[in-house]
Legacy VTK file of the C-alpha trace (Angstrom):
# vtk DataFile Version 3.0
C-alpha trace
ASCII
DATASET POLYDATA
POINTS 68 float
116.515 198.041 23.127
117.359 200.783 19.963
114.292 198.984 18.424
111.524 200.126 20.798
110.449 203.651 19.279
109.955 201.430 16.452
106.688 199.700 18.182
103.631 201.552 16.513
101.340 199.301 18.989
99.686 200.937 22.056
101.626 200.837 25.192
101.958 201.311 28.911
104.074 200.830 31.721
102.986 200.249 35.569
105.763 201.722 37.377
106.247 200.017 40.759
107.776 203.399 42.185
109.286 201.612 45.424
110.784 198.522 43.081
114.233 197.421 44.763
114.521 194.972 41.859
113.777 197.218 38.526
114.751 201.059 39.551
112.209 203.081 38.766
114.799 204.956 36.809
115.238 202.391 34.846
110.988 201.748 34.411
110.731 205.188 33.801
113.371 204.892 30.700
111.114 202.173 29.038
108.068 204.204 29.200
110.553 207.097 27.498
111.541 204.566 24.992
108.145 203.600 23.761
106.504 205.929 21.326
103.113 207.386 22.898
103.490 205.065 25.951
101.261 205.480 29.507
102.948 205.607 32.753
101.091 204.175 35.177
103.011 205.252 39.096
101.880 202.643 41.905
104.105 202.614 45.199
104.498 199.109 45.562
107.454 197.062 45.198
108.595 194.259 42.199
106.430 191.797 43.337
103.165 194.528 44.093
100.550 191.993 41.607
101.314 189.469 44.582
102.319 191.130 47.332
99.664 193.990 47.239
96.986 193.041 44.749
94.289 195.148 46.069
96.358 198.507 45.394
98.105 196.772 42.555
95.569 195.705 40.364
93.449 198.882 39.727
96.388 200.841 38.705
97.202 197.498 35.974
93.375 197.918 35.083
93.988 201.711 34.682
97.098 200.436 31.774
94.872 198.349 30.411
92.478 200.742 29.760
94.751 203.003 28.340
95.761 200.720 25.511
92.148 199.807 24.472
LINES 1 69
68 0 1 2 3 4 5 6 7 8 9 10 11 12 13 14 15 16 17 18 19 20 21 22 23 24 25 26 27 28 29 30 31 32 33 34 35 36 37 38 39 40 41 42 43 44 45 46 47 48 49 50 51 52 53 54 55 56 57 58 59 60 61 62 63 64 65 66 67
């Protein structure tokens, strides 16, 4: 993705820090990648929105914020 730092749009990441689908290496890389982007560090797993929406979603909410 050598086009990313391009994106002048506000960002953020939720970082499912417990993810044994997307490393959170690799989460952590996209939020590096984006220019001015939010990290957002929830210790859920991949499917956390699902799985775990109680702890989930205010930490999404928290993103969402940070982009308006």
């Amino acid at each position: 993705q050598p086009w990313l730092h391009e994106l002048v749009l506000p960002s953020a990441v939720v970082i499912t820090t417990n993810d044994t689908i997307v490393p959170p290496t690799r989460q952590r890389q996209l939020a590096a990648m984006l220019p001015n982007a939010t990290a957002h560090l929830v210790a859920l797993d991949h499917s956390a929105a699902t799985s775990d929406p109680d702890a989930y979603w205010p930490v999404f909410e928290e993103a969402l914020v940070s982009v308006t």
